[in-house]
C-alpha positions as CSV (number, residue, x, y, z in Angstrom):
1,X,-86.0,-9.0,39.1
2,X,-84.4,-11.6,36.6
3,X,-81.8,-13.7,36.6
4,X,-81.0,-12.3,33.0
5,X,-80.9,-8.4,34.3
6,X,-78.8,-9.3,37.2
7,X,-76.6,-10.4,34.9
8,X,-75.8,-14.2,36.7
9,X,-76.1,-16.5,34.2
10,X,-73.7,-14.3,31.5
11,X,-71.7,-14.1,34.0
12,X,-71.2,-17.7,35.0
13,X,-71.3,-19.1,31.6
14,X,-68.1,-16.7,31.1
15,X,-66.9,-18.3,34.3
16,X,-67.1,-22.0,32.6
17,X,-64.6,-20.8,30.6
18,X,-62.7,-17.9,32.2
19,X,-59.8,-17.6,29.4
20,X,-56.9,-16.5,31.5
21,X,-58.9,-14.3,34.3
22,X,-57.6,-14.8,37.4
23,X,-59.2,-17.5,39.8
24,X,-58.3,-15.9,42.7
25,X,-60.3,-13.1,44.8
26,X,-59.5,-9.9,44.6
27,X,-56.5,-8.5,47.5
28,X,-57.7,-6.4,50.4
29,X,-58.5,-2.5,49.7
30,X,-58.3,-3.6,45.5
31,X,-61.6,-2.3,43.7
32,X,-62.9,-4.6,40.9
33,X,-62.6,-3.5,37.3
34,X,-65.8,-1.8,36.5
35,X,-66.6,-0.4,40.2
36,X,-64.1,2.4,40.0
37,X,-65.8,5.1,42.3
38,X,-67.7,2.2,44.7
39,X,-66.1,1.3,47.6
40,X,-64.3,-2.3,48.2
41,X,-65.6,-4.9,49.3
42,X,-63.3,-4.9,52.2
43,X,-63.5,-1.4,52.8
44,X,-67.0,-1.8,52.7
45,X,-67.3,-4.5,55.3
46,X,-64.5,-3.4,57.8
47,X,-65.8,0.5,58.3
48,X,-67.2,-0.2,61.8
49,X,-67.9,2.2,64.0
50,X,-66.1,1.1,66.9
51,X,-63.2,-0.4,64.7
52,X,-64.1,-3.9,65.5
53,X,-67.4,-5.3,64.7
54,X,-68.4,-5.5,61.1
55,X,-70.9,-2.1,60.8
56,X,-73.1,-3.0,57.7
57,X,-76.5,-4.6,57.1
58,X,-76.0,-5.5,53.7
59,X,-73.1,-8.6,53.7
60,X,-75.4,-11.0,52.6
61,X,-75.7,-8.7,49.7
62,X,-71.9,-8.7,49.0
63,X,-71.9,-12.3,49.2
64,X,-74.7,-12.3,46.8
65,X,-72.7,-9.6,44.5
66,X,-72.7,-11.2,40.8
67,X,-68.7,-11.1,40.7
68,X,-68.5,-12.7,44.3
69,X,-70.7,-15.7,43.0
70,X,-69.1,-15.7,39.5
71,X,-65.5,-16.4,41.5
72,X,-67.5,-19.0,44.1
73,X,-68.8,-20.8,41.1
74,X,-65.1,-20.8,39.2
75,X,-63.6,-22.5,42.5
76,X,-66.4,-25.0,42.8
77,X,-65.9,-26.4,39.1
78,X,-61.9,-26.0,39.2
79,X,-62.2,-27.9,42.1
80,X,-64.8,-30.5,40.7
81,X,-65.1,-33.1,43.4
82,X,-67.6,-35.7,44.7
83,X,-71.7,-34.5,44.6
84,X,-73.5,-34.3,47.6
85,X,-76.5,-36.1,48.7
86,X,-78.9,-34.7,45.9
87,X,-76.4,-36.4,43.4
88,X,-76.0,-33.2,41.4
89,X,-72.5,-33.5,39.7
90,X,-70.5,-30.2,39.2
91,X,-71.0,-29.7,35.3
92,X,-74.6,-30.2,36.3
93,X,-74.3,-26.9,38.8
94,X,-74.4,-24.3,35.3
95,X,-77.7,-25.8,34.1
96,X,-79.1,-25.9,37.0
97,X,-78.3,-22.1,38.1
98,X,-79.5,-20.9,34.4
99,X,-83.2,-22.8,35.4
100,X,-83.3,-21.8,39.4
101,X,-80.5,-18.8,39.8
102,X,-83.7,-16.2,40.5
103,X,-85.1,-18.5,42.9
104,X,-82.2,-19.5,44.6
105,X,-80.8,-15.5,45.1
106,X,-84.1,-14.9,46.6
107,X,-84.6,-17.3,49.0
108,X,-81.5,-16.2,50.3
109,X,-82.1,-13.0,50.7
110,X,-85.3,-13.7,52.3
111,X,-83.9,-16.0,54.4
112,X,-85.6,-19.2,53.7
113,X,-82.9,-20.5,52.0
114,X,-82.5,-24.0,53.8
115,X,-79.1,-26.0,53.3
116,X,-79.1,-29.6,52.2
117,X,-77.7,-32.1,54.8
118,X,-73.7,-33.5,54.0
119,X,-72.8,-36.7,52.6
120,X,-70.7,-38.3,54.9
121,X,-67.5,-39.9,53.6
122,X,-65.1,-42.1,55.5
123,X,-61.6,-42.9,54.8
124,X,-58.8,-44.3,56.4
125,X,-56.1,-42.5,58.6
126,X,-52.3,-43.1,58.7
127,X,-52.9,-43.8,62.5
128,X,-54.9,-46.8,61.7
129,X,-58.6,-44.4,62.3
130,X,-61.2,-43.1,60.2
131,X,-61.4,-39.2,59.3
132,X,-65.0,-38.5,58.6
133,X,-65.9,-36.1,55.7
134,X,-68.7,-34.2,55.2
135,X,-69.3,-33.2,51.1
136,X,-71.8,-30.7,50.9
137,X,-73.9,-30.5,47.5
138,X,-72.6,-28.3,44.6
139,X,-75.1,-25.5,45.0
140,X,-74.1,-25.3,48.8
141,X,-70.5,-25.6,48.2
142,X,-70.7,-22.5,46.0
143,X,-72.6,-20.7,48.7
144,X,-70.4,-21.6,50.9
145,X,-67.1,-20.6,48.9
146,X,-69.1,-17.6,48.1
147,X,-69.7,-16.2,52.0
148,X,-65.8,-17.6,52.7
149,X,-64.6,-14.8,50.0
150,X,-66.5,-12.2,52.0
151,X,-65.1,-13.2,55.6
152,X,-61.9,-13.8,55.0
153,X,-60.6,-10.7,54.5
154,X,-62.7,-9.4,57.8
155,X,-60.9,-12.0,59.8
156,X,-57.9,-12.3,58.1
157,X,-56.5,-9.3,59.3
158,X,-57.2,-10.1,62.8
159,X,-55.3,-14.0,62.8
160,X,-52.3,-14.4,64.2
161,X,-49.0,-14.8,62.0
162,X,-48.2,-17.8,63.7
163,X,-51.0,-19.4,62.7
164,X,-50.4,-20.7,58.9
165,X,-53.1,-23.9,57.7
166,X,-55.8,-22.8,55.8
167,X,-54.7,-19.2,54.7
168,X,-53.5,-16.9,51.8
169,X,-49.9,-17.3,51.1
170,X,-49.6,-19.6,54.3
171,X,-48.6,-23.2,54.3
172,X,-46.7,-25.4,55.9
173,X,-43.5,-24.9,54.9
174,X,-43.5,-21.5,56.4
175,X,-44.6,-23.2,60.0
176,X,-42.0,-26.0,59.8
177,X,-39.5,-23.7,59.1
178,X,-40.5,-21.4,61.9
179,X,-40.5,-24.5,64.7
180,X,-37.1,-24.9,63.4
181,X,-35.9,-21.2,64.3
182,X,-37.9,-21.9,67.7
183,X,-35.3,-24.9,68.0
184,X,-32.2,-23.4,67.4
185,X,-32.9,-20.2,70.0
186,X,-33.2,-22.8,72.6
187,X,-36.1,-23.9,72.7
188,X,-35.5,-27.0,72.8
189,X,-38.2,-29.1,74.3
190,X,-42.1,-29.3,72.5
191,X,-45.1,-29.4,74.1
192,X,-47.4,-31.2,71.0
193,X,-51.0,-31.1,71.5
194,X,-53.5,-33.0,69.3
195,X,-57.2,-31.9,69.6
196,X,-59.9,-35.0,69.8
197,X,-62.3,-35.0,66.4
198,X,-61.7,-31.2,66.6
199,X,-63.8,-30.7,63.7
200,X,-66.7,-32.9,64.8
201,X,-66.3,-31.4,68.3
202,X,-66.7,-27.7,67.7
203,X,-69.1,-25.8,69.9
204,X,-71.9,-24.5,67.9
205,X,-72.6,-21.9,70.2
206,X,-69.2,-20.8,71.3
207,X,-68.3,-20.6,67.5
208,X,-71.4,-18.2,66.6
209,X,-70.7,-16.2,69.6
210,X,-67.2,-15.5,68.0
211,X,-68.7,-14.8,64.6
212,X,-71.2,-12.5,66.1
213,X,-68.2,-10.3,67.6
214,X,-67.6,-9.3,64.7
215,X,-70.3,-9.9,62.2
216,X,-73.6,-7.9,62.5
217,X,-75.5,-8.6,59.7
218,X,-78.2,-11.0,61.3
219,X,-79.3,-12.9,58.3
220,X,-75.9,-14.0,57.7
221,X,-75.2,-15.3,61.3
222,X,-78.6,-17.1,60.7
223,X,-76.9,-18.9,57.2
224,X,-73.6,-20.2,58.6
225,X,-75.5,-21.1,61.4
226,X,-77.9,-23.1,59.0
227,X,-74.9,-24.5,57.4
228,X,-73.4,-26.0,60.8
229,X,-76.9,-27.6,61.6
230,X,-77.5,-28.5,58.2
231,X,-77.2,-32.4,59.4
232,X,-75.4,-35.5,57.9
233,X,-76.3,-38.4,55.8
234,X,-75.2,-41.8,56.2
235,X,-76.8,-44.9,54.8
236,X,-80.0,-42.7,53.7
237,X,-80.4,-41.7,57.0
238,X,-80.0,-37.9,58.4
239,X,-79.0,-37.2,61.4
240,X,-79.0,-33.8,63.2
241,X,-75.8,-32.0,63.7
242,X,-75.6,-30.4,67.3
243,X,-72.0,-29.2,66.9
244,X,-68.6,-29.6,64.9
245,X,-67.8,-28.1,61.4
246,X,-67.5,-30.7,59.5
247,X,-64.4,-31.6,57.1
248,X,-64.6,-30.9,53.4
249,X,-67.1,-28.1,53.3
250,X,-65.2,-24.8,51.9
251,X,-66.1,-22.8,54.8
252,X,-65.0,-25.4,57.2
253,X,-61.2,-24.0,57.1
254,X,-62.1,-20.3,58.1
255,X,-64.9,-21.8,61.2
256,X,-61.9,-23.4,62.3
257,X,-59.3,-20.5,62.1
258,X,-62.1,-18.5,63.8
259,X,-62.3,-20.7,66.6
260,X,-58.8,-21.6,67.1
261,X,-57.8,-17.6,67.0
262,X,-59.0,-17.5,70.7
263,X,-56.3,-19.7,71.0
264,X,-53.2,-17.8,69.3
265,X,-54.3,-14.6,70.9
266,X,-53.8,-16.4,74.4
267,X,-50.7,-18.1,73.7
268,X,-49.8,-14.4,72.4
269,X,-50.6,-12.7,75.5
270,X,-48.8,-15.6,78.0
271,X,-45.4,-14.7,75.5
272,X,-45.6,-18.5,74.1
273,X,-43.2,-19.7,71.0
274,X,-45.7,-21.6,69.0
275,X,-47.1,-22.9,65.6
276,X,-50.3,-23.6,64.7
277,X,-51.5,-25.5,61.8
278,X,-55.0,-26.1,61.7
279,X,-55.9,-28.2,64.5
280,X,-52.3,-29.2,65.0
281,X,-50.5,-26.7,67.4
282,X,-46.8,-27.1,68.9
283,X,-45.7,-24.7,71.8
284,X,-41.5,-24.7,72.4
285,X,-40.7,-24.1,75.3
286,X,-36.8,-24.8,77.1
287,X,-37.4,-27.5,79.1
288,X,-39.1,-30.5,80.5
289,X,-40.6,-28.8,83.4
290,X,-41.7,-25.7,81.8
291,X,-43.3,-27.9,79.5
292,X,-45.4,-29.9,81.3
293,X,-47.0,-27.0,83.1
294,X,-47.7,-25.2,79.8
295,X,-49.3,-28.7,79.0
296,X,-51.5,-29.1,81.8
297,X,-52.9,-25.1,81.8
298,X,-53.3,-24.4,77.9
299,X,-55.1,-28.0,78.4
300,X,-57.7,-26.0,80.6
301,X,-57.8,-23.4,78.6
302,X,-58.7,-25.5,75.5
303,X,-61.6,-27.4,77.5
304,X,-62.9,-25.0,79.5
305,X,-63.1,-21.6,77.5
306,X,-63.1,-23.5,74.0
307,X,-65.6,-26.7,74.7
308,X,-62.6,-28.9,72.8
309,X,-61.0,-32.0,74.1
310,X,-57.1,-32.7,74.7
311,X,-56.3,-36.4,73.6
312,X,-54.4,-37.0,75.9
313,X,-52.8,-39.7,75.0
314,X,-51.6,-38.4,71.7
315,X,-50.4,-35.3,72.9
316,X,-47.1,-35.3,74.8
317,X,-44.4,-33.0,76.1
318,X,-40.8,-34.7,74.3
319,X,-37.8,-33.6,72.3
320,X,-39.1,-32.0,68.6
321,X,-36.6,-34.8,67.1
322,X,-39.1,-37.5,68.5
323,X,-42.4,-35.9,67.6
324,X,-43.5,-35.4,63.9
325,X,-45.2,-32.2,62.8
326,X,-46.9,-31.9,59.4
327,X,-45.2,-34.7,58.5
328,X,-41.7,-33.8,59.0
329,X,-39.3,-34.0,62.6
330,X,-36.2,-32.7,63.3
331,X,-32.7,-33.8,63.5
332,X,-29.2,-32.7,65.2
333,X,-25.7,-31.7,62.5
334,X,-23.4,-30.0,64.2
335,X,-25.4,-28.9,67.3
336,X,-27.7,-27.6,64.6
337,X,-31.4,-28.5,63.9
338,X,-32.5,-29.3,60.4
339,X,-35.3,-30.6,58.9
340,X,-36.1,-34.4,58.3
341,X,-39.0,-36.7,56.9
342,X,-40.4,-38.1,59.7
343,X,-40.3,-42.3,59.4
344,X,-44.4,-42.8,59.4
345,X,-44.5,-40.4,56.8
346,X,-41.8,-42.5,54.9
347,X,-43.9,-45.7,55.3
348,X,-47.1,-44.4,54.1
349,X,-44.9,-43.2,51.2
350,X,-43.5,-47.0,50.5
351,X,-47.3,-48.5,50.9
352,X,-48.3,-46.2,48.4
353,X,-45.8,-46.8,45.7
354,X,-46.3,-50.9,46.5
355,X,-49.4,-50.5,45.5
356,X,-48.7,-49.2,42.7
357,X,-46.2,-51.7,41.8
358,X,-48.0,-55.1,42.6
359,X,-47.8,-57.8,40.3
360,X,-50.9,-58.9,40.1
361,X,-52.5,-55.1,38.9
362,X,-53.2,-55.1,35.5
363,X,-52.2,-52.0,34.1
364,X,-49.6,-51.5,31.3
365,X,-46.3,-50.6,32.5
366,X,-47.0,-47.2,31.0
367,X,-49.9,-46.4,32.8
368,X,-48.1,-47.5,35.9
369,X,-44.9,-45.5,35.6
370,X,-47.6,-42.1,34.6
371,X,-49.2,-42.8,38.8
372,X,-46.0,-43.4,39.8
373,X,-44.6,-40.1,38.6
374,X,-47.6,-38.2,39.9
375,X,-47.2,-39.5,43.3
376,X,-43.3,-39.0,43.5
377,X,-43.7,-35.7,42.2
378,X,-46.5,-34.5,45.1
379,X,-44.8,-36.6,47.3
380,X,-41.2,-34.9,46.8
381,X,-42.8,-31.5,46.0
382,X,-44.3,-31.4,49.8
383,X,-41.3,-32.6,51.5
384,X,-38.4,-30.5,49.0
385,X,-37.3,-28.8,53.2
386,X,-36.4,-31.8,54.7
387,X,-32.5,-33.7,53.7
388,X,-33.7,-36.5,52.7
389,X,-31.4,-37.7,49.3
390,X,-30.1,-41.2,51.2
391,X,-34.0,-41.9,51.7
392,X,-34.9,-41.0,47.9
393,X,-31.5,-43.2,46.9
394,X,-32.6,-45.9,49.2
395,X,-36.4,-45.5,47.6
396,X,-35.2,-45.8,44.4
397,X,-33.2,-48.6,44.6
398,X,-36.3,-50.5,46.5
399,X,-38.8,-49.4,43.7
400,X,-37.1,-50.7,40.9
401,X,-36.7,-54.0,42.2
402,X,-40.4,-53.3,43.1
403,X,-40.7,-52.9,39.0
404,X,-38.6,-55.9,38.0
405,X,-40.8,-58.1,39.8
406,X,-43.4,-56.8,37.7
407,X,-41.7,-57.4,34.7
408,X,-40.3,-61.2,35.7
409,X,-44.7,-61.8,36.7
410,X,-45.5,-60.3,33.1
411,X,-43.6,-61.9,31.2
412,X,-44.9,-65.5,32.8
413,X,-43.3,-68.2,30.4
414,X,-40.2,-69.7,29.9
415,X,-39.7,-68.6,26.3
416,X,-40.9,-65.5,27.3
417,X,-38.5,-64.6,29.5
418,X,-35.8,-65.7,27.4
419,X,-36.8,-63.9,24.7
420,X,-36.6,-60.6,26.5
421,X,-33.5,-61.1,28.4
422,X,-32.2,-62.0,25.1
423,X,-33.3,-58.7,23.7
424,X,-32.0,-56.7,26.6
425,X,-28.5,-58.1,26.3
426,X,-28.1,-61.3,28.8
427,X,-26.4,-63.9,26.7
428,X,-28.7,-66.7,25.1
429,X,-27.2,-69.4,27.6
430,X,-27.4,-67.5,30.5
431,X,-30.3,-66.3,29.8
432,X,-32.0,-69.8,29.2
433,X,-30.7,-71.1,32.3
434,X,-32.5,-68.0,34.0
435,X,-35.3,-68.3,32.2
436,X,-36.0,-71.5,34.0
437,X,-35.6,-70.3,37.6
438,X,-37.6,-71.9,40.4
439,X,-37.7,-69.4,42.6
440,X,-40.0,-66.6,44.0
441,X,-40.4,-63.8,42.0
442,X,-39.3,-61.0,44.9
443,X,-36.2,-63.2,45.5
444,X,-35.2,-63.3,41.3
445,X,-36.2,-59.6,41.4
446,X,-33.1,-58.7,43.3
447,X,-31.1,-61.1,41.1
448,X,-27.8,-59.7,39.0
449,X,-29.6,-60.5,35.4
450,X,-32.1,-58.5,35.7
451,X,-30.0,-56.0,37.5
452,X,-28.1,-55.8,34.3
453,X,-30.8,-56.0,31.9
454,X,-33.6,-53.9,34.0
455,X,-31.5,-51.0,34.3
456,X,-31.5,-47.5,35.7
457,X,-31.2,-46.3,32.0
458,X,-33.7,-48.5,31.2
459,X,-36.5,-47.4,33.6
460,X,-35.2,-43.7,32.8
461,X,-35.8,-44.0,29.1
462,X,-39.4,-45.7,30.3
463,X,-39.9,-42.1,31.9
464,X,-39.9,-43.0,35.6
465,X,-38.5,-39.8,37.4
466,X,-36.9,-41.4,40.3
467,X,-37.1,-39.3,43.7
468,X,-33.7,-38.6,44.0
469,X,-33.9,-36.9,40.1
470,X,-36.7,-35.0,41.1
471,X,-35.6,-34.2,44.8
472,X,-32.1,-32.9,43.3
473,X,-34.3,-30.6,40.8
474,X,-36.5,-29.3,43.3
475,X,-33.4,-28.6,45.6
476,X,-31.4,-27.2,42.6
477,X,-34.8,-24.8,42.0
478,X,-34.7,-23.4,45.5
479,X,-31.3,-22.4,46.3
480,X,-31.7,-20.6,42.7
481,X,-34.6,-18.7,43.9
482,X,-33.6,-18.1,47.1
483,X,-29.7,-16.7,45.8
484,X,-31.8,-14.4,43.2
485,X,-34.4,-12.9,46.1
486,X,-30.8,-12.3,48.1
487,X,-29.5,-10.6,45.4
488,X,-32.6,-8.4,44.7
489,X,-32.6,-7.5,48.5
């Protein structure tokens, strides 16, 4: 067969350039346009016959499906990212599938099809650590997206709803909110448990068991399984990969849903409040004592059925208001919890906008104001639940300073900095006598001058959108939407 009869490479070069088709996969039960009359995927793959394990011998051949690779390739160049270890960029990933697409499809099919080892990638953690990444090459991260697309829906049906990282039309907000609901029924107390490397410690063999249950199509347990012992490079060097999943692969999230579910579904059964967010999982419980022996048995539950480690010195069994969650913790109004920004996640907030803003970067002011925006906007956009306008005033007020010190280093001379104050309406005296200040540049930063001529108005007209601007928006936004679904209801 060709590559030009099955229709691949049409379709991906229409993929390169989708014009408005939706970059999403199809819903559950939904036929594709142009398969009226054929059954669903979904349909196709969840027809067991004993209601539980997938009954078909063909899912490598859905996964292989022409539309299913068209929408795996779409993600992997909206998503662009870092090549893997072949070097193979993702506008090289078209040119490449045009010349081996046949080859590639085939080997699959026949099972020879062996998956290049991840580039690893460190980078820091808030906590001081080092999160390892694994970035698979661009031919295996459309594979991968590709046999995600097909599972999904399989196991998606099966997760529990209190489990929301990593899912369609799931996030974090949702599981915030829902801790908070856990709080305000009473229970107050939250055992927090934080799972060691989780994703470099996943059991290769516990993990394919729980595929198996409910996959039967062999060749396809034989791929992911290639996938998780595909091996790591680091400094030129592979090394073998005898378990964990590891992070930035595309079918990382849904392993790790998979092997977590064992988890909800106990916690189900035992009648347990909880939230789970990836690896990150908070059980409420109403009190102290109840708490620590939740701790201390869903512990052995975790290492002994699952093959994970407990840190035990990062979990803990405390008061919601002292732990942080996804970022966020909780606070007390009126015998009332509500949402708050937790104070690392301020911090890491502050390091990144002084970044931004040192004085010896040389960027135009411009440019600099453009980063700053993005990052207040992302930054403001994730955290819209929490009540947090003192922090963005607070923020604000520390950033411009932040930017006036800029301005004081940039402008360097004495004549210089006359000039300007001049132009920004500080009389000529004063602003002579200013001009010739000895000290620090932090320290005349705060100063009244350049408080008066460094304006709010003036960083506004720049275009800096301040947190408190955007926060007020956001907030403004919500309680719009949320009065028009109460009115629709």
């Amino acid at each position: 067969m060709s590559l030009k009869s099955e229709g691949l490479v049409s379709d991906v070069k229409r993929a390169a350039n989708p014009a408005g088709k939706r970059d999403y996969p199809p819903e559950a039960g939904v036929e594709l346009r142009g398969k009226e009359g054929e059954r669903s995927i979904v349909s196709a793959l969840t027809e067991g016959e004993d209601g539980n394990k997938v009954n078909t011998s063909t899912m490598l051949e859905e996964v292989l499906d022409r539309v299913n690779l068209n929408l795996a390739y779409k993600r992997v160049r909206k998503n662009v990212g870092s090549h893997g270890v072949d070097g193979m960029k993702v506008d090289e990933l078209l040119p490449y599938l045009k010349q081996h697409g046949e080859s590639l499809k085939q080997s699959l099919l026949e099972g020879k099809y062996r998956p290049q080892p991840v580039r690893r990638v460190e980078i820091p953690k808030p906590d001081g650590g080092k999160r390892l990444l694994g970035i698979p090459t661009a031919v295996d991260r459309m594979i991968q997206h590709a046999i995600a697309q097909v599972l999904s829906p399989i196991f998606e049906k099966e997760f529990s709803k209190y489990s929301y990282g990593f899912r369609p039309g799931r996030n974090a907000h949702q599981a915030i909110e829902q801790a908070q609901q856990y709080i305000n029924e009473g229970y107050k107390v939250v055992v927090d448990l934080d799972l060691e490397k989780f994703f470099d410690r996943v059991n290769h063999d516990k993990l394919m068991y729980l595929l198996a249950k409910r996959i039967s199509d062999k060749r396809m347990l034989k791929l992911i399984r290639a996938y998780l012992e595909s091996g790591v490079m680091l400094d030129g060097l592979v090394s073998p990969t005898e378990e964990g999943t590891p992070q930035g692969g595309p079918l990382s999230p849904l392993l790790s849903n998979v092997m977590l579910d064992e988890l909800d579904k106990e916690l189900e059964k035992r009648g347990h409040r909880f939230c789970r967010y990836a690896d990150d999982c908070n059980i409420y419980v109403r009190s102290k004592k109840a708490g620590t022996r939740v701790m201390d048995s869903v512990s052995q539950f975790i290492e002994k059925r699952l093959k994970l480690k407990v840190s035990r010195e990062k979990s803990a069994v405390d008061y919601p208001t002292k732990r942080k969650f996804l970022g966020f913790s909780f606070y007390y109004h009126n015998g009332v919890a509500r949402i708050r920004v937790h104070a690392k996640s301020l911090k890491r907030l502050k390091a990144k906008l002084k970044k931004l803003t040192g004085r010896s970067i040389g960027i135009s002011m411009e440019t600099r104001v453009e980063k700053l925006n993005h990052t207040i906007r992302g930054w403001v956009n994730y955290y819209i639940l929490a009540d947090m306008s003192i922090h963005c005033q607070k923020t604000d007020g520390w950033l411009r300073r932040r930017l006036r010190m800029c301005y004081w280093k940039q402008w360097k001379r004495i004549r210089a900095r006359n000039e300007n104050l001049v132009r920004l309406g500080i009389p000529v005296s004063k602003a002579w006598e200013f001009a010739n200040t000895r000290k620090s540049y932090w320290h005349t930063s705060n100063s009244p001058i350049l408080s008066r001529s460094l304006t709010i108005d003036y960083f506004r007209n720049l275009g800096l959108c301040g947190l408190s601007v955007v926060y007020n928006k956001s907030v403004s936004l919500r309680t719009a939407v949320c009065r028009t679904a109460r009115t629709v209801v």
